[in-house]
Structures are given as C-alpha cells and as structure tokens.
N, C-alpha and C positions, 0 to 999 in steps of 0.2 A: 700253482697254476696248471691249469692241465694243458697237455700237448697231441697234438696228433699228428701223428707219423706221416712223412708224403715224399715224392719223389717228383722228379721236374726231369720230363722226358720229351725229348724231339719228338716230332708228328712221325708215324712210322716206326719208330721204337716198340720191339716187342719189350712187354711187362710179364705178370703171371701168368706160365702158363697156362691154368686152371683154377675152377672157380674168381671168387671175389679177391683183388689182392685187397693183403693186412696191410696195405699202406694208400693213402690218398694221393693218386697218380694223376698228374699235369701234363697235357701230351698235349703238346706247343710248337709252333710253328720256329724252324731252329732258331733264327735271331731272335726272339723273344724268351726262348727258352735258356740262351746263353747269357741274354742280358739276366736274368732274375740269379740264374745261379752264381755268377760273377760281383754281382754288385756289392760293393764294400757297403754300403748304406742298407737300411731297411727298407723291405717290402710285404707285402701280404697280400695274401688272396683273401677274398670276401665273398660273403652272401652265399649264392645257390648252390653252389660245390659242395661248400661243407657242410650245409643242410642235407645233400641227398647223401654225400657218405656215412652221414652220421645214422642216417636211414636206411644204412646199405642198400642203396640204389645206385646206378650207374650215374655218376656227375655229368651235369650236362651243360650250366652257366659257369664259365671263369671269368672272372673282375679281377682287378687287381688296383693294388692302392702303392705306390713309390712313394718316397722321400726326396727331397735332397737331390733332385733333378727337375730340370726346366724343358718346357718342349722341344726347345731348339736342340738341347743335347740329346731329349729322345728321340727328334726327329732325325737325329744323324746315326744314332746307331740302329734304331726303326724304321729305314725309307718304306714311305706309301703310306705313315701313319695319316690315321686323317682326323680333323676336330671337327665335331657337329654337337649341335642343340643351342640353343637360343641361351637362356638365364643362367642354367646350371649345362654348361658345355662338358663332355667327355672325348676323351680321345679311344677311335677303334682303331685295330691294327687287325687285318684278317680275321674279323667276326671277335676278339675278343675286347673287353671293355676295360681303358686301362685311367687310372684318375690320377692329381698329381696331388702331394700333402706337403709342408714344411716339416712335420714331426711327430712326434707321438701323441703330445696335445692336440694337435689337428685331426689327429686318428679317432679320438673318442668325439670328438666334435663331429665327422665324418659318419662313423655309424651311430650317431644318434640320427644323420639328416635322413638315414637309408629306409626302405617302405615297412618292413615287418620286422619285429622280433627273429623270426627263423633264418633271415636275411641277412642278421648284423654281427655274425661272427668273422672274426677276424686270424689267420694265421699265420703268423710271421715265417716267412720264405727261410729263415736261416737257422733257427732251431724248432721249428712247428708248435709253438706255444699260443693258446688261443686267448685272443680276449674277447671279451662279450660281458661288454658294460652293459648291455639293452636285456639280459636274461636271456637269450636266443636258446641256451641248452637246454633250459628248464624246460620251455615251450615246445622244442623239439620232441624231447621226452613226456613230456604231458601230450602228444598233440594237438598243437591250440594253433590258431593262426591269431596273431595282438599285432594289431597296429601302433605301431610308434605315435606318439602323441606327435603331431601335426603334421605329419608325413601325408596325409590324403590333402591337405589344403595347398599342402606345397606342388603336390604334384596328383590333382583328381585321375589320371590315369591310373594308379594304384588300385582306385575300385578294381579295375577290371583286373587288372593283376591278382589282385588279392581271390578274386574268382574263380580266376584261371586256378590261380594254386590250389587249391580246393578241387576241382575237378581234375588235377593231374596229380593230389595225394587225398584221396577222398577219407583216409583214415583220420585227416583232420578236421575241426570245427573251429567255428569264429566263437572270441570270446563277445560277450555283450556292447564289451565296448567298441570293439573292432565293426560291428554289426550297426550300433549307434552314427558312428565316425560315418559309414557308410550314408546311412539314412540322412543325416545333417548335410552333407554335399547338395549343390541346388542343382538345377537341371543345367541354368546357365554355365555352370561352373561344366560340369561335363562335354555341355556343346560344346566347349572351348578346345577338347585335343582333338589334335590334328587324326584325320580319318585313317590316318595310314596305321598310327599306334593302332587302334580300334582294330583293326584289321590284322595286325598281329599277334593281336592277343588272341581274338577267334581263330586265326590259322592256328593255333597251338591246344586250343578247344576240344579244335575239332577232330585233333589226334589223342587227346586225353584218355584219362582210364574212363572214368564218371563224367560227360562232356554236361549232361541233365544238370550235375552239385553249381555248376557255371552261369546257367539258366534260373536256379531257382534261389542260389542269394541273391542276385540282381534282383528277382520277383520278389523274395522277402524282405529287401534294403527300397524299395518300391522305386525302383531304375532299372527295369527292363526295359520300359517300355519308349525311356531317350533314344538306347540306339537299331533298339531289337523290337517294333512296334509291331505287335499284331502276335506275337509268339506267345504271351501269355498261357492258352489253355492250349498250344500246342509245340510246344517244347519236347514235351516227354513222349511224343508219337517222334518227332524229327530225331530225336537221341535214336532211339531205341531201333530206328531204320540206320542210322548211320554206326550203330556199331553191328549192326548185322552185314552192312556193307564190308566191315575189315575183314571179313571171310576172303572177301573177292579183288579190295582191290584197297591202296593206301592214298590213290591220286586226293588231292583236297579237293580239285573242281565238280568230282563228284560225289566226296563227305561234305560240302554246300548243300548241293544239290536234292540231296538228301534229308538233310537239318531242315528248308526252307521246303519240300514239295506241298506241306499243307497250305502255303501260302499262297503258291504259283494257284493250287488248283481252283481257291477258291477267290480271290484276286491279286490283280499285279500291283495293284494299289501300292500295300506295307513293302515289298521287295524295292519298289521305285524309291520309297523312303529310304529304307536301310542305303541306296545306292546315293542318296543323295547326301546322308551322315559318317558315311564309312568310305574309305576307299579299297574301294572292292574292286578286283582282277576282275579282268572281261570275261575272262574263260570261265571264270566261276558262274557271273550273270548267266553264262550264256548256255552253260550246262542247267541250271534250274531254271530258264526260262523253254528249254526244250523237253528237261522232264515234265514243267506243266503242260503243253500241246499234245507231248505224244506218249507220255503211257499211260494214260485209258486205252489209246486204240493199241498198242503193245500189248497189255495185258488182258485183252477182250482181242486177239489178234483173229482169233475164228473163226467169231461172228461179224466180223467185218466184212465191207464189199471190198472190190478189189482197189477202188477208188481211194480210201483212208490208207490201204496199206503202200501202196504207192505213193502216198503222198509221206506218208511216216520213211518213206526210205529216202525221200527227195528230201525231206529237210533234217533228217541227218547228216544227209551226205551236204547239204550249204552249210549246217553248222559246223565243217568239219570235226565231226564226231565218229563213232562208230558206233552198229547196233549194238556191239557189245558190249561198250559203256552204259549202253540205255538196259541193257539185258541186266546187269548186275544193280541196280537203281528198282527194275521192275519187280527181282526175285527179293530183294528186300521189302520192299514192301509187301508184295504175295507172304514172305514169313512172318510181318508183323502181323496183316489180317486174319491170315487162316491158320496161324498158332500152331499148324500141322503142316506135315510133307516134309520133302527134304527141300534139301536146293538143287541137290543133283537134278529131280525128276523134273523141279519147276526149269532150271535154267535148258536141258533136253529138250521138253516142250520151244521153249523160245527160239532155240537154235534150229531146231526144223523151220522155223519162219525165215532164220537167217539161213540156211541153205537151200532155200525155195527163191531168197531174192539175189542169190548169188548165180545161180540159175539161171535165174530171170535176166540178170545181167549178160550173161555169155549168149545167149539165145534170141536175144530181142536187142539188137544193137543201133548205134546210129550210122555206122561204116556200112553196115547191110541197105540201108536207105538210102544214102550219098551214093550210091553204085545207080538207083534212077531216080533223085531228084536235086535240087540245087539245095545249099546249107538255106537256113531262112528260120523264120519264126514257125512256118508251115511243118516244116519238118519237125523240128518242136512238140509239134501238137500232135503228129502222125506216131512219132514214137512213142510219146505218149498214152495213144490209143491204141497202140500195137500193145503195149506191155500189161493197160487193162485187160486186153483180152485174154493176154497168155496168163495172168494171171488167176481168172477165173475158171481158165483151166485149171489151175492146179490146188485152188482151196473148195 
C-alpha cells in the first residue's frame, strides 16, 4: 500500500527551509494539532491536501476524518468547535473540516460519499499509508476530474465545485461521465443551494489560475445560465479583464467587478438576478454597479465637461471607494481593448485626473464658504458651482 510521508505541525512552526518539503506538512492550530498526534485511535486526513501535494502544489484544504470518538469528547478537548449543515452535518474548528466515523468500514463507506475521485484519498495520521478505494491516484496522474457515482444528486453543489476545480487546476479535464452527471442535474435541483455556497465557490473563481475553465463547463453542462444569466458570450471578455486586474490589485470586490462590467454596461437587469440567486457581498454589488456609471466618463475623462467629472468624484466618494480602485478597473479594460500600451502610461494618464481633483479638493472648499454664508442646501449648490468652475480651469 503506498504511504506518503507528513508531518503535523502547530500554526507558526517553521518546516523547510527551502523549496517544496519532501514531506506533506499539517500546520494546525495547536489543540488540534496535539489532538491528531496523540490519539491512540485512528485518524486521517482527506481530500484536497493530498490532491494538491501529490501535485506539488501548496495544500490548501485540510479535512479530517476520527474514529472512535464522540462530539462531546471532542468538544472537550476542541473548545469553540462548532457543528453546521442541515442532512449531512460537519464539525469546523477554526476554518478546518473535521467528520466523525466508527471504523475503518465506515472509512470506505465515507469516501465513496465524497464529490470527486482526486478528493477521496485517505491518510492515516499514524503511519501515512494511503487508501483510495475511489481510484483518486490514477486520476490525479491521468488528470481527469470523475465524479463519484452519485455524489452530484447527493449534494448539486458539487457542479460548482467540480468547476471551480478546473479553473484553479486547469491542467485537468472532466471525463464524460462527470460532464453527463453535470448535464442530468435539473435546474430545480440547483435553485436548491443555499446562495451563500454559490458565492463561495465564485469568491475562489475569482482568484483562480483559469477563472474562464469555471464559465465555460457551466456553458458546456448548459448551467450557466441558473446562477450566472446573461454571461454566456461574455465570460471571456470578464476573465480576461479580471486577470489583468491581478497586476494591480487582489481585493475580490473589484475581481467582481471586473468579471460583471459587460453586464453593468449594458443592463442591470442579469446583475439584479444574480443578486437575487447568490448571496453576494454589498461591496461587491456596489463596486460593479459603480464601475457601470462611471468608467465611460473615467476613461473618456478629457473629453468630458467639467459637470460628469465632478460628478464621477462625487459618487465615488458616496460609494465609499476610491479613484484608485476605479483607476485599476479602467486600465484593465483600456489593456483588453487596445491590446497595446503599458499600464504604467494608461494608469499616469488617469492619475493626472486624480491629482487635479485632489487639487480641487484643497482649493475649492466648504470651510471657505461657511466663513459668509449659513450651512444649508444653498451652500451645497454654491460649492458645487465653485468647483465646476475651477474645474474648467484646469481641463
């Protein structure tokens, strides 16, 4: 049986100092990490871990599967563990996923119920010897993404999972059947998860290698269009803006932002959808419903009167945002259109707009005006009209 070497390390524990260590490292928060190495009984880790070591990738999901203990006993030596999910409940302890089994029979019972083949390998904490009843290696080494025979009906969330995977290992492919599995799900079935999963899967999208591979099995399993309506023929313009964004900046509210602006520009309609199928961050909303308003007049900042651009600073500043967020949104898309220039010269240009309204700021105030007239709406309008005018001074 094969084994793979690993080590179970408190959070903070230096490991190797250099390159990849030869051994698959668990960096754990300390009671959890005391519990696993301690226990007389069996435990293992599962799923995503050992798929991305085996991948020489940095692990990034730990699970864990115990024997031979009950909550109550883990909740004593685990305080703050907490239990959630409805049918199939799991126990989390600070972001990790921890499940409880009777035995070893319940182990292969266990990862047959798990989503994918690359998912259902198993490590036993105590001498690192793997099992993978499901084929998990072969498929890892093939790169294949195979769904578990009924694993999408148990839990339709999976689609999107299985999506996700594919654009954050784009080296791999769905076999047919995994791609069928896909297509046979009904839409009902999908309405059914909760918007917040939905929203997690695309927050992790949208930092992916290939976020586009995510977009286009949906469009080929013909289930884009449940949670993602309107994306269809503009997915690969929204990719392709949002990884030019990773130059400038990693915030997610404006990798949304970015993925959605074809939508904002052309209607609010599909975005209200997606808001009403997803549980989507405000911030997120609120950064692509402000890239829709205001960069045309951002990126045509020029030719504008002095009226649009005044107004582009005024609702930046309600959105609490900053030009600078809108700047790094606008220079992405100026490099998708014009396939030429730098960034440096586009984001330059832009920044002289923002040193002209910073300007404008110090120069044209409302303390200057309260010195002769009373606060009020009037006043409002006066500074207002003070600031058009300084501003046509200066463009």
């Amino acid at each position: 049986m094969r084994k793979i070497p690993f080590k179970i390390l408190d959070s903070g524990t230096a490991g190797d100092s250099e390159g990849r260590s030869s051994s698959l490292e668990l960096r754990l928060p300390p009671k959890l990490a005391g519990l696993l190495r301690n226990r007389p009984a069996r435990s293992w880790l599962v799923g995503g871990a050992i798929r991305d070591w085996l991948l020489k990738k940095e692990p990034q999901d730990f699970d864990f599967l115990l024997a031979a203990i009950d909550y109550q006993q883990l909740k004593s030596r685990l305080p703050g563990i907490k239990k959630t999910g409805g049918s199939f409940p799991v126990l989390l302890y600070q972001g990790f996923e921890i499940n409880l089994i009777s035995d070893n029979q319940e182990l292969t019972r266990e990862l047959s119920r798990r989503d994918f083949t690359v998912n259902s390998l198993a490590v036993d904490l105590k001498e690192g010897r793997v099992r993978d009843p499901q084929g998990g290696y072969f498929d890892i080494k093939k790169k294949y993404i195979q769904a578990i025979p009924g694993s999408l009906r148990a839990d339709p969330c999976r689609l999107y999972r299985g999506c996700r995977l594919l654009a954050e290992h784009p080296e791999f492919v769905p076999t047919e059947y995994t791609l069928t599995s896909f297509r046979t799900l009904s839409q009902a079935e999908l309405r059914e998860i909760a918007g917040e999963r939905i929203q997690q899967e695309l927050a992790r999208v949208l930092s992916a290698e290939k976020p586009e591979l995510f977009f286009a099995t949906l469009l080929q399993a013909d289930k884009l269009a449940v949670h993602f309506p309107g994306l269809a023929d503009k997915y690969q313009r929204g990719c392709w803006r949002l990884k030019q964004l990773r130059e400038f900046t990693s915030r997610q509210d404006l990798a949304f932002a970015a993925l959605v602006l074809d939508l904002e520009l052309n209607s609010q309609r599909y975005l209200n959808l997606w808001e009403t199928r997803m549980a989507l961050p405000g911030r997120w909303l609120t950064a692509a419903r402000l890239a829709g308003e205001m960069l045309t007049i951002l990126r045509s900042w020029r030719s504008q009167p002095a009226e649009k651009i005044l107004e582009l600073h005024e609702r930046v500043e309600r959105a609490s945002f900053s030009l600078e967020d809108l700047i790094f949104l606008a220079v992405s898309e100026d490099l998708r259109v014009k396939k030429s220039g730098s960034s440096r010269d586009f984001i330059a240009d832009y920044r002289r707009l923002a040193d002209i309204l910073d300007e404008m700021e110090q120069q044209v105030t409302a303390a200057d005006l309260l010195k002769v007239m009373e606060p009020g709406p009037e006043l409002g309008k006066k500074l207002r009209r003070q600031r058009v005018k300084w501003l046509n001074s200066c463009l």
